[in-house]
C-alpha positions as CSV (number, residue, x, y, z in Angstrom):
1,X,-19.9,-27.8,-16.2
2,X,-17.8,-24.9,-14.1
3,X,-16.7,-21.9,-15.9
4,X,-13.0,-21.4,-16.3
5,X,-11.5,-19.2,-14.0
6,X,-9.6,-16.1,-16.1
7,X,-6.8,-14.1,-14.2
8,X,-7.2,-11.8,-16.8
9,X,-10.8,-11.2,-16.6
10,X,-10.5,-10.7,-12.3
11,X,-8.3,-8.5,-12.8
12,X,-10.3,-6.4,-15.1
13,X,-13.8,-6.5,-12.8
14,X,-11.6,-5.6,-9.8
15,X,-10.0,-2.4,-11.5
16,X,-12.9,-1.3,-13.2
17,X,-15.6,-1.9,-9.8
18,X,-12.4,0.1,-8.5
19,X,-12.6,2.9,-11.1
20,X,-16.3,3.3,-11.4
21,X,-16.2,3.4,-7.0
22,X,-13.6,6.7,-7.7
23,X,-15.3,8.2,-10.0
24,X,-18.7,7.6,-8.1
25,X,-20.4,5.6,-11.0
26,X,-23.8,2.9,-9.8
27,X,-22.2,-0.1,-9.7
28,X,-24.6,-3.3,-10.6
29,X,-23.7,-6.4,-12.3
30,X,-24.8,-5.1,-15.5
31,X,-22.8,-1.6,-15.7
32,X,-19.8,-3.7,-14.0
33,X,-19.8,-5.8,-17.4
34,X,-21.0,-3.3,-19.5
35,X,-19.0,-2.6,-22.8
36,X,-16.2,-5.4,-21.9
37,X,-18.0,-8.2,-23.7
38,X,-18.2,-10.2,-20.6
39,X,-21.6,-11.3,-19.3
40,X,-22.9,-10.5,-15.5
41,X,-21.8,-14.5,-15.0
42,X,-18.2,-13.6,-15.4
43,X,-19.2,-11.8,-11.6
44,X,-20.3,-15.0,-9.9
45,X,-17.6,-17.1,-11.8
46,X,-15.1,-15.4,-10.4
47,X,-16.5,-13.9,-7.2
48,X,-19.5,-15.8,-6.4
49,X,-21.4,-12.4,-6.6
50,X,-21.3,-8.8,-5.8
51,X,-20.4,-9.5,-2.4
52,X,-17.6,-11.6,-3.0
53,X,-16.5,-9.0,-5.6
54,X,-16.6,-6.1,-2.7
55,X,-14.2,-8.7,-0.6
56,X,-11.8,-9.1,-3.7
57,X,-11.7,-5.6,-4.3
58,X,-10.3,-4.2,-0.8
59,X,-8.1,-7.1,-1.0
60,X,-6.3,-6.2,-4.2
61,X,-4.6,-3.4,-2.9
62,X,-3.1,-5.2,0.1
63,X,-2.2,-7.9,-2.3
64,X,-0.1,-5.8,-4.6
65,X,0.9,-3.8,-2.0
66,X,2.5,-7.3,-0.4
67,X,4.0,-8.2,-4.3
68,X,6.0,-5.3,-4.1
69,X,7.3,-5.6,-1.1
70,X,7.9,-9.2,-2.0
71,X,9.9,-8.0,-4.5
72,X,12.4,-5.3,-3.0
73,X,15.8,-6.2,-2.0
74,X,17.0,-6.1,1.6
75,X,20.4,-4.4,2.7
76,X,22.7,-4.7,5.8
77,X,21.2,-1.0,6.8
78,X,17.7,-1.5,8.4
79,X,16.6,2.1,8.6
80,X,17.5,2.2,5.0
81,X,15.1,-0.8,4.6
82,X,12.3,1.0,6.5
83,X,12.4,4.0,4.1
84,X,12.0,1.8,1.5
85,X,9.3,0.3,2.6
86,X,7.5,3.8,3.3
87,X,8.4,4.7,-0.2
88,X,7.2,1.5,-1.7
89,X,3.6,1.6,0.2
90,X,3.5,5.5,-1.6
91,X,4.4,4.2,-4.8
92,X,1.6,1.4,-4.6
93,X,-0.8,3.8,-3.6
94,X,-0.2,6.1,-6.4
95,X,0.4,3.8,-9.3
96,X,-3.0,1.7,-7.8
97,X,-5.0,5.5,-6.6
98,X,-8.5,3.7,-7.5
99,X,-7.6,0.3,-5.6
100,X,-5.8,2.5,-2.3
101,X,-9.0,4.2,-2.2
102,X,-10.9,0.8,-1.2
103,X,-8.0,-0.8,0.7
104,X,-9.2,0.9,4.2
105,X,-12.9,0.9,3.7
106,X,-14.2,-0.9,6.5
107,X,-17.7,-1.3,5.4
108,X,-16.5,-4.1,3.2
109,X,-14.7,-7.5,4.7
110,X,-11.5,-8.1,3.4
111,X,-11.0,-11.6,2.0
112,X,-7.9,-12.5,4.1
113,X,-7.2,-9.9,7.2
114,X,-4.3,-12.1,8.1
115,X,-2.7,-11.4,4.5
116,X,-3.5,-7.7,4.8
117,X,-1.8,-7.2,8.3
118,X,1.3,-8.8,6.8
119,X,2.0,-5.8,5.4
120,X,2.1,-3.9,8.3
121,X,4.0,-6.6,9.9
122,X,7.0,-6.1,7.3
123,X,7.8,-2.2,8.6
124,X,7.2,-3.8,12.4
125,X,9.9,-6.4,11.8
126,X,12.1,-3.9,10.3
127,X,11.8,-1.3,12.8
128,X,12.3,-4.2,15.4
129,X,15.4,-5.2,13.6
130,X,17.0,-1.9,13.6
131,X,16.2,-1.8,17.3
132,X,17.9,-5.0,17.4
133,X,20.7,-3.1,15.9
134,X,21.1,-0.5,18.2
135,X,19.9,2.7,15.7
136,X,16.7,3.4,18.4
137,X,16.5,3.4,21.6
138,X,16.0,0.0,23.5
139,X,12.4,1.1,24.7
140,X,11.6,1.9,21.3
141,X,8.1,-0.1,20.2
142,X,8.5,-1.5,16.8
143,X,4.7,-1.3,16.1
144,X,4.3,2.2,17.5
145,X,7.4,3.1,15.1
146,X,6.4,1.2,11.7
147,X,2.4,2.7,12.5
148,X,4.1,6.3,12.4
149,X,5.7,5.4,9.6
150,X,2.7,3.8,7.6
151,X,0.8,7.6,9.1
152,X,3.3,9.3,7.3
153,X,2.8,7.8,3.7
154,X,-0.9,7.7,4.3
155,X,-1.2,11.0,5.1
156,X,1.4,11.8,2.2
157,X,-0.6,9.5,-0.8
158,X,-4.3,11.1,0.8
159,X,-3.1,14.6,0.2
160,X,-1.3,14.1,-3.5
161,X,-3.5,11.1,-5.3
162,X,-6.5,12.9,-6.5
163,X,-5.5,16.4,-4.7
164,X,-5.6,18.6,-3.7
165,X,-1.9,18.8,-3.2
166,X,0.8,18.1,-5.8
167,X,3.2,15.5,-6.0
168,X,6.2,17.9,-4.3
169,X,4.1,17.5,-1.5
170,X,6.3,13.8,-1.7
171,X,9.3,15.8,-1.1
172,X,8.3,16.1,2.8
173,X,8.5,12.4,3.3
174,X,12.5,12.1,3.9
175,X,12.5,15.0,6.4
176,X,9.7,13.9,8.6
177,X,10.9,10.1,8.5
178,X,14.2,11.4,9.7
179,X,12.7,13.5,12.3
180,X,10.8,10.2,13.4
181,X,13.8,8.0,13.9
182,X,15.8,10.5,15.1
183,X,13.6,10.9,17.8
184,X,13.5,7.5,18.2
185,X,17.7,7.8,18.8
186,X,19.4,7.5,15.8
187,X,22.5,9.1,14.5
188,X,21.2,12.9,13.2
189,X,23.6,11.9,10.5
190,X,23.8,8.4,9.9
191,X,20.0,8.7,9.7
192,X,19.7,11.1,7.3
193,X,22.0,8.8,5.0
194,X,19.9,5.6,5.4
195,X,16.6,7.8,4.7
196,X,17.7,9.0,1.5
197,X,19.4,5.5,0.6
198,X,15.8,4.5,1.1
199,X,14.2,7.0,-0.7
200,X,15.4,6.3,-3.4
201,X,14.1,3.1,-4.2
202,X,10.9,5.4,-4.8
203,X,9.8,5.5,-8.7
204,X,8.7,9.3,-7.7
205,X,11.6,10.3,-5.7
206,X,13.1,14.0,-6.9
207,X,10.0,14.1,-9.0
C-alpha cells in the first residue's frame, strides 16, 4: 500500500536538512529523522531518497521565493514594481537564511530549473516594462538591468544573514538601486520616488 504523502512532514525534512546543512551538522537518513518521531521511510515517501531530498531542498527557496512574489500587488509605476521585487527577494532570503543558503549550490540539481528561472524572469519583465514606458533608455537590456538588480540583494542578504554585517547594511539598497536606474536614464527624481515607494513593501525597511 503507498504511504500518504504529508505537506507537513516535507516541509519539516526540507527545513531541518536545511538547518543541520547551516549549521554544518552530518546529514544521514537517520540524524535527518532523528528526535521528530518520523522514521528514515518518511525520506523515500516523500523524496524517493537522499537524493531526491537534496533536489527538493534547493528547490524550496526558489519556490517560496516565487509565492511571494505571487503574492505582491502590481502598480501603474514599474520602477516602483522593480524595487519591490528587490526588496521581496531580500526579505525571502532573510526570513528563509538556511533555505537561501542552498538555493545557488550548484552541486545539487534543482527539481524544476524552469520554475527557478521564473523568478528571475519577473524583475526581467518588469525592467522590460519600464523600458517599455520610457523610464530607461531604449538600449537599455532588461536582463542585464533585473541581473544587477538581483546582484544587488544578493550581495546585500550574503553580507547581513549570518554576518558579518548588520542589518543597516539594508539601508544601502535604495541608494545603489537608484543609482542603477538612473544610469539606466531615469528621472534623478522621479526615481528616487518610485525606489522608496518600492522599498517599502520590505518587512525590514527603516529597520
Amino acid at each position: 500500500m503507498a504511504r500518504t504523502k504529508d505537506p507537513a512532514i516535507r516541509t519539516l525534512l526540507i527545513e531541518r536538512a536545511a538547518h543541520m546543512l547551516r549549521t554544518r551538522e552530518p546529514i544521514t537518513l537517520r540524524s535527518l529523522v532523528a528526535g521528530t518521531g518520523m522514521s528514515t521511510m518518511a525520506v523515500y515517501t516523500h523524496f524517493g531518497g537522499m537524493d531526491g531530498l537534496w533536489k527538493a531542498l534547493r528547490q524550496e527557496g526558489f519556490t517560496r521565493l516565487a509565492a511571494r512574489y505571487d503574492s505582491m500587488a502590481g502598480s501603474e509605476d514599474p520602477v516602483r514594481d522593480l524595487t519591490a521585487l528587490v526588496a521581496a527577494y531580500l526579505d525571502n532570503a532573510l526570513d528563509h537564511p538556511d533555505l537561501y543558503q542552498v538555493m545557488f549550490d550548484a552541486s545539487v540539481d534543482l527539481e524544476d530549473l524552469e520554475a527557478a528561472d521564473s523568478t528571475l524572469d519577473r524583475l526581467v519583465d518588469t525592467a522590460r516594462r519600464a523600458g517599455e514606458a520610457g523610464r530607461f533608455h531604449p538600449d537599455t537590456r532588461p536582463r542585464r538591468l533585473a541581473v544587477q538588480s538581483w546582484i544587488i540583494a544578493h550581495g546585500l542578504v550574503s553580507l547581513v544573514a549570518g554576518g558579518p554585517l548588520s542589518i543597516r547594511t539594508l539601508d544601502n539598497g535604495p541608494p545603489m538601486l537608484t543609482a542603477l536606474y538612473i544610469g539606466a536614464g531615469d528621472d534623478p527624481d522621479r526615481c528616487r520616488a518610485s525606489v522608496e515607494a518600492g522599498w517599502r513593501v520590505s518587512d525590514r525597511a527603516g529597520v
